[in-house]
C-alpha positions in Angstrom: 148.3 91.8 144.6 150.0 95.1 142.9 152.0 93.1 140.8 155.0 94.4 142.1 158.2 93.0 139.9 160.4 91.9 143.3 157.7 88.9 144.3 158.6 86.3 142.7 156.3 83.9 140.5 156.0 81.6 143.3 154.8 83.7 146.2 152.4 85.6 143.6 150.9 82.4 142.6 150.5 81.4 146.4 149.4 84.7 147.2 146.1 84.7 144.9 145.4 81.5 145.4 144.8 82.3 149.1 142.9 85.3 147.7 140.9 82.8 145.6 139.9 80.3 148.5 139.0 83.2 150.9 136.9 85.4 147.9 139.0 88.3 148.5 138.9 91.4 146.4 141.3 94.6 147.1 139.5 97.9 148.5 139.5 100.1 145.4 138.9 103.0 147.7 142.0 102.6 149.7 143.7 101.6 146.7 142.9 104.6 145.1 144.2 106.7 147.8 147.9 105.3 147.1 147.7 105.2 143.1 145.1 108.1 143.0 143.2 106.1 140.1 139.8 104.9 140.4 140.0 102.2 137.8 136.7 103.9 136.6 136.0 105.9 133.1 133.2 108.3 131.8 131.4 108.2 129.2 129.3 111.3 128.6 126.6 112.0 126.0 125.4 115.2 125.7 121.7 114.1 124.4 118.5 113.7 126.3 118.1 110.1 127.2 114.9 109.6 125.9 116.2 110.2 122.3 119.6 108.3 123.1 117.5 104.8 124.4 115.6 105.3 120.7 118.8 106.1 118.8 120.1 102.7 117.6 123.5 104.4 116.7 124.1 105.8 120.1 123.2 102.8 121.5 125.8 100.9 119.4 128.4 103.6 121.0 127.0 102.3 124.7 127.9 98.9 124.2 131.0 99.7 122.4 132.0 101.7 125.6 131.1 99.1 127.7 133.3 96.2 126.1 136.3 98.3 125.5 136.3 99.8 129.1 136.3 95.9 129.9 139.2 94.6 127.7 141.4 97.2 129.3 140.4 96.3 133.0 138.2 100.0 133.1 134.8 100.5 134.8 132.3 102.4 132.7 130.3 105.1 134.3 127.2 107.0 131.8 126.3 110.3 132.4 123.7 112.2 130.4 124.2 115.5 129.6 121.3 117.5 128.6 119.8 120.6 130.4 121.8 122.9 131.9 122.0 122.1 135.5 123.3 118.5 134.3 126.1 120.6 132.7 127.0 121.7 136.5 126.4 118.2 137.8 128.7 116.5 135.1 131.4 118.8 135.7 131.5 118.0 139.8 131.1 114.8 138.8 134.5 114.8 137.3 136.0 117.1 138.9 135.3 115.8 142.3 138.2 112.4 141.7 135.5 109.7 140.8 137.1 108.7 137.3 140.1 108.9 135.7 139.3 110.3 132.7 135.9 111.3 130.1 135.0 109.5 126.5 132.7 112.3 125.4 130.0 113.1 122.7 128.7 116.6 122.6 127.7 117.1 119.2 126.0 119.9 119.5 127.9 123.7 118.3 126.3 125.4 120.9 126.6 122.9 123.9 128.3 124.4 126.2 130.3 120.8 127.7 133.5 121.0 125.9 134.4 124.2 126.6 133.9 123.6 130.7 135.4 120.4 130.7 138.3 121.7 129.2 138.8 123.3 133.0 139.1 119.7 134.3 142.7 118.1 135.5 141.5 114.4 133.8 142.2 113.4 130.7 139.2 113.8 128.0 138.7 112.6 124.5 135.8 114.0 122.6 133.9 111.5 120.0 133.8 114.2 116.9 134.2 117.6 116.6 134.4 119.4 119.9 131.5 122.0 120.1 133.3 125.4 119.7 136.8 124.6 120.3 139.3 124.1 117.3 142.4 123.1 118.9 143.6 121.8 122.2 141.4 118.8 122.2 142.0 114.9 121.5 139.5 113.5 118.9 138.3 110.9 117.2 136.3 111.3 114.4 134.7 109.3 111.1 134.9 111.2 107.8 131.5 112.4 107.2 132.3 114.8 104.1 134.2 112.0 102.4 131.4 109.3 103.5 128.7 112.3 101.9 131.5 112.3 98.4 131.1 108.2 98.2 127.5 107.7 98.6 126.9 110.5 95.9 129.2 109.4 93.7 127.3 105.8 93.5 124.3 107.4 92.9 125.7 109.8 89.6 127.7 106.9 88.4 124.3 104.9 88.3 122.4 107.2 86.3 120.5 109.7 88.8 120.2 113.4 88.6 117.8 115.0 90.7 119.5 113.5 93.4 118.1 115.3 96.8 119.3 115.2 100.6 117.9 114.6 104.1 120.2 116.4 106.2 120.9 115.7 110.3 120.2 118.8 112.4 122.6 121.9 111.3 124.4 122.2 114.8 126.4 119.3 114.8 129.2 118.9 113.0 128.7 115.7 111.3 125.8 116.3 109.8 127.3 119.6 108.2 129.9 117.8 106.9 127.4 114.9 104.9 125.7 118.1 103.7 128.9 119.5 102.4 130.1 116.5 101.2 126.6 115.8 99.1 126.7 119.6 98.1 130.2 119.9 96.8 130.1 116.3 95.1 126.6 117.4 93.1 128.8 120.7 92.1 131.7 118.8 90.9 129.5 116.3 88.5 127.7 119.4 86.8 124.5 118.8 89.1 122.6 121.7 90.6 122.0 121.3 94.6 119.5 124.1 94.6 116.3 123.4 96.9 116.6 119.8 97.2 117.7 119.7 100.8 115.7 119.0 103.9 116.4 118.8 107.5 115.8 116.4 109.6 116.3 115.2 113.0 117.9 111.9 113.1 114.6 110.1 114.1 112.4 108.0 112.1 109.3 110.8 112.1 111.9 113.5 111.2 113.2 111.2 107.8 109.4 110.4 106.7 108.5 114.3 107.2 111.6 115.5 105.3 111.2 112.7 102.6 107.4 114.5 102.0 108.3 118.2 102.2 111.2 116.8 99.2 108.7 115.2 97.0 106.0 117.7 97.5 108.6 120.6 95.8 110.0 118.0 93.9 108.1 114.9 92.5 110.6 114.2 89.8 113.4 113.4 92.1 115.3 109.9 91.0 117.3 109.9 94.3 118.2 111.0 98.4 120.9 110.9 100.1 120.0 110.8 104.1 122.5 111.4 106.8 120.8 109.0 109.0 119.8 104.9 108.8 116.8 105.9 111.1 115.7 109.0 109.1 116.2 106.6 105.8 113.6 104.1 107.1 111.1 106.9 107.4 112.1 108.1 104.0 111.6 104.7 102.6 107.7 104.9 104.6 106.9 107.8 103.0 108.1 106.7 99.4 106.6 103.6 99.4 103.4 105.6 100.8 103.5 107.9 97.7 104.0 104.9 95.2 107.4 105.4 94.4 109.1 102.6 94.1 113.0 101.9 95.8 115.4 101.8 93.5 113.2 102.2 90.1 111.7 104.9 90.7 113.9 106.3 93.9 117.8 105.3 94.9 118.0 105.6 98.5 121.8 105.7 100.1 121.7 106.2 103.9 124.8 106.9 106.5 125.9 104.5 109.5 125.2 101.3 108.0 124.0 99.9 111.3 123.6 96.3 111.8 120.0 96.3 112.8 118.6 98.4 110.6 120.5 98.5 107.6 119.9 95.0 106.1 116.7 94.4 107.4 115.1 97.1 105.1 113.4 96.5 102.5 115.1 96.9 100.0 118.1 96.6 102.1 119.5 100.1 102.5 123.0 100.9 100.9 124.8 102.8 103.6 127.9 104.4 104.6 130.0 102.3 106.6 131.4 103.5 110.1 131.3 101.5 113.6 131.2 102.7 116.3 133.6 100.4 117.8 135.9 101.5 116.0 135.3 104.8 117.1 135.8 103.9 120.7 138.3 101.9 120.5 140.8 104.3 119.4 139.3 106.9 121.7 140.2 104.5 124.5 143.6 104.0 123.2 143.9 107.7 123.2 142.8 107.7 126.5 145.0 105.0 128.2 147.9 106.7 126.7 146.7 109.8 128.4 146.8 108.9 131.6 150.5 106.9 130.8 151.8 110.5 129.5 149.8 114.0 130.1 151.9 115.8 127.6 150.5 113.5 124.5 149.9 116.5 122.0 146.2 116.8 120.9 145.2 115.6 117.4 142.3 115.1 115.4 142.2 111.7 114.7 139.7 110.8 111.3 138.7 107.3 110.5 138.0 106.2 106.8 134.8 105.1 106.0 133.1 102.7 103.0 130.4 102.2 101.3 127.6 98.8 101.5 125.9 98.5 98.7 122.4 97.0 98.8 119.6 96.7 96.6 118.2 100.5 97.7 120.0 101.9 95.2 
């Protein structure tokens, strides 16, 4: 039942089939207490869940969880992470032998879950840029400052020049990054980046608000960049609201290409490219390997990203 290399073929083949014919499964909790693993793995999000449900990108990070966990015979177990007594919970949680080791996202700079899980004696690899820790940490990451460079790129090698942006919330790091990467890309083609950002919140209300506070300072806008597929759909509401017509009047390039939401625009959105699957499965890698070897040195592991272009821009 272990696998063990002294039973031969034979006897193993015997052996489950008798395990088969009687629906026998092994006691994981006894089984545990011999190989001290649970077979079990966290993934942790440090958002409310109301706004992970509605987020169609964190969603696509669920399910990616979910199927990698299954191709390498691992249990998934979701914990939110949000106020500050689930920061207590999460840790016991953890701590207290239920898992083997933690996927998490904590996006947030000033969330305070990386730094405590850091305490823990599992193995943990964050999904981006640990909230205030530099070093010591495993993660995986997608290059949001060089997915920021290509999208504006596109849109000064077709023509545009009042090319504004819709930035995600300033504490987390990969919305920083797109607005470094669209700031420092405007610079380098001669372009002046002054006043023509706007915040938003990575929801669909937060794009369209965003979209009208830009064309209300700046009506003669020919482009936005927007570091969201969600916010992008409101930004395309409140053009087409206003008249301005996507890509004539407006280019539209969006970020996270997701499947759902991406195409189905109209115009279709031309979005930077990163899945989420991809995401996870090399933080599960990093994981497995982990738990094979404790002393694996901490890296910061940054996947490429590309561009789909659509008729948005």
């Amino acid at each position: 039942m272990n696998d063990d290399a002294y039973v031969s073929a034979a006897a193993r083949e015997k052996v489950l089939a008798a395990a088969r014919d009687l629906g026998y499964s092994p006691n994981q909790a006894a089984r545990s207490l011999v190989t001290r693993r649970t077979g079990a793995i966290a993934v942790v999000l440090s958002e409310p869940e109301s706004r992970l449900l509605d987020d169609p990108y964190r969603a696509a990070v669920m399910r990616a969880g979910y199927r990698e966990l299954a191709d390498v015979g691992r249990q998934m177990v979701l914990i939110f992470s949000d106020i500050r007594e689930d920061l207590s919970r999460t840790v016991r949680f953890l701590e207290g032998g239920h898992v083997d080791g933690a996927l998490v996202f904590a996006p947030h700079r000033a969330d305070p879950l990386p730094k405590a899980l850091r305490l823990l004696r599992i193995p943990v690899v964050f999904g981006g840029q640990a909230a205030g820790i530099r070093r010591g940490v495993h993660v995986v990451d997608f290059d949001n400052e060089g997915g920021a460079r290509l999208a504006v790129e596109h849109l000064v090698a077709s023509g545009r020049r009042r090319i504004a942006t819709i930035a995600g919330p300033q504490d987390q790091s990969a919305p920083i990054d797109r607005l470094a990467g669209w700031r420092k890309t405007l610079l380098d083609a001669g372009l002046d980046p002054a006043d023509l950002a706007e915040e938003g919140d990575f929801t669909l209300s937060g794009g369209a608000n965003a979209m009208s506070s830009l064309l209300a300072r700046h009506p003669d806008l020919d482009a936005v960049f927007v570091a969201s597929d969600m916010m992008a759909v409101g930004a395309l509401r409140t053009l087409g609201g206003a008249g301005r017509r996507v890509p004539d009047d407006v280019a539209v390039v969006s970020f996270d290409d997701n499947v759902t939401l991406a195409p189905a625009m109209d115009p279709p959105l031309t979005s930077v490219h990163q899945d989420p699957r991809e995401q996870v499965h090399a933080m599960v890698e990093t994981l497995m390997r982990l738990l094979d070897d404790q002393n694996l040195k901490p890296r910061q592991h940054i996947l490429p990203v590309s561009l789909a272009v659509r008729a948005s821009s």
